[in-house]
N, C-alpha and C positions, 0 to 999 in steps of 0.2 A: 223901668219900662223897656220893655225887649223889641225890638225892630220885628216887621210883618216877616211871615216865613220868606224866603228866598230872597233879600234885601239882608248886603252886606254893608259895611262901611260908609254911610252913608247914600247908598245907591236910591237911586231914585228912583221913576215911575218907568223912563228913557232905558231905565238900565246902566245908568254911565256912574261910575265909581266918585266918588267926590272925599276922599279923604283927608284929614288934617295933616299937616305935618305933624308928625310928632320929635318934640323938641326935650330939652331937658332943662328947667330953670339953674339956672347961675345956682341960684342958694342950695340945690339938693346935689349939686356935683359933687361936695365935698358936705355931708350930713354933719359929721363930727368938727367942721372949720377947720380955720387954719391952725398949725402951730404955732408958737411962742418961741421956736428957734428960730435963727438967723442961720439961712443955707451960705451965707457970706463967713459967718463965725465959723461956721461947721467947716468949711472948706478950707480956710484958714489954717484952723487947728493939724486937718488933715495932715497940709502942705508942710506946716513947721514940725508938729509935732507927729506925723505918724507912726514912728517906732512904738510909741507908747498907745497907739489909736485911743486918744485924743478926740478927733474930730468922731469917732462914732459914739465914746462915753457922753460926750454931749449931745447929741441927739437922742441918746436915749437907747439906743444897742448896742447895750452891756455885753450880749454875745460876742458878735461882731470885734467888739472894740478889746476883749478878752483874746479873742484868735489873732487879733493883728499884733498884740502886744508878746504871746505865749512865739508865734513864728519868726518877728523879729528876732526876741532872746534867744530861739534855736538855732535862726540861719547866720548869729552872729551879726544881725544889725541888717545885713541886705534884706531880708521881709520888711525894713520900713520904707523900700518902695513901692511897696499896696500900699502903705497910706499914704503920702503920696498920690497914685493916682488914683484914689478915692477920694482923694480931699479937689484934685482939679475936675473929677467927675462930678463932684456933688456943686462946684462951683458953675459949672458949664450947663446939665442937665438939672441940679433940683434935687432933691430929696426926700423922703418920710423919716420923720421921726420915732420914735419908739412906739406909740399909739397910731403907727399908721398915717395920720394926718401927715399935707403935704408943709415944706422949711417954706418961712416966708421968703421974701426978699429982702 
């Protein structure tokens, strides 16, 4: 059903706008849910293990966790402080995982 010509958003007879909020529900913020990782493990892994990026092979970016490992072994071990602070990044702010979906808690 289409609103009378010149009658926006709800507008009335007055003329005065009367629109809804529009909101976003809880459940479609994240369509796909949550992940099955732990942004605590991930961060973890980071911190200990980031020469080998570790903390991104588990979440699921094999890219990612491929470059942090390939620049370690070039820089001679100093590139594992990107993981490192990727790993206290991911602990701090949160993460996605490989599918996009955001690390639990």
């Amino acid at each position: 059903m289409l609103p009378p010509y010149g009658r926006r958003c709800g507008q009335d007879a007055s003329r005065s706008l009367r629109c809804p909020l529009m909101t976003t529900p809880q459940y479609q913020q994240y369509p796909q849910g949550v992940s099955d990782k732990s942004k605590v493990v991930a961060g973890i892994l980071g911190i200990l293990l980031g020469f080998f990026g570790a903390g991104r092979f588990y979440m699921g970016d094999t890219k990612t966790g491929v470059l942090q490992l390939v620049v370690s072994v070039v820089t001679c071990g100093a590139g594992a402080l990107w993981g490192t602070i990727d790993g206290i990044l991911i602990l701090v702010n949160g993460g996605v995982d490989g599918q996009g979906r955001p690390l639990r808690d």
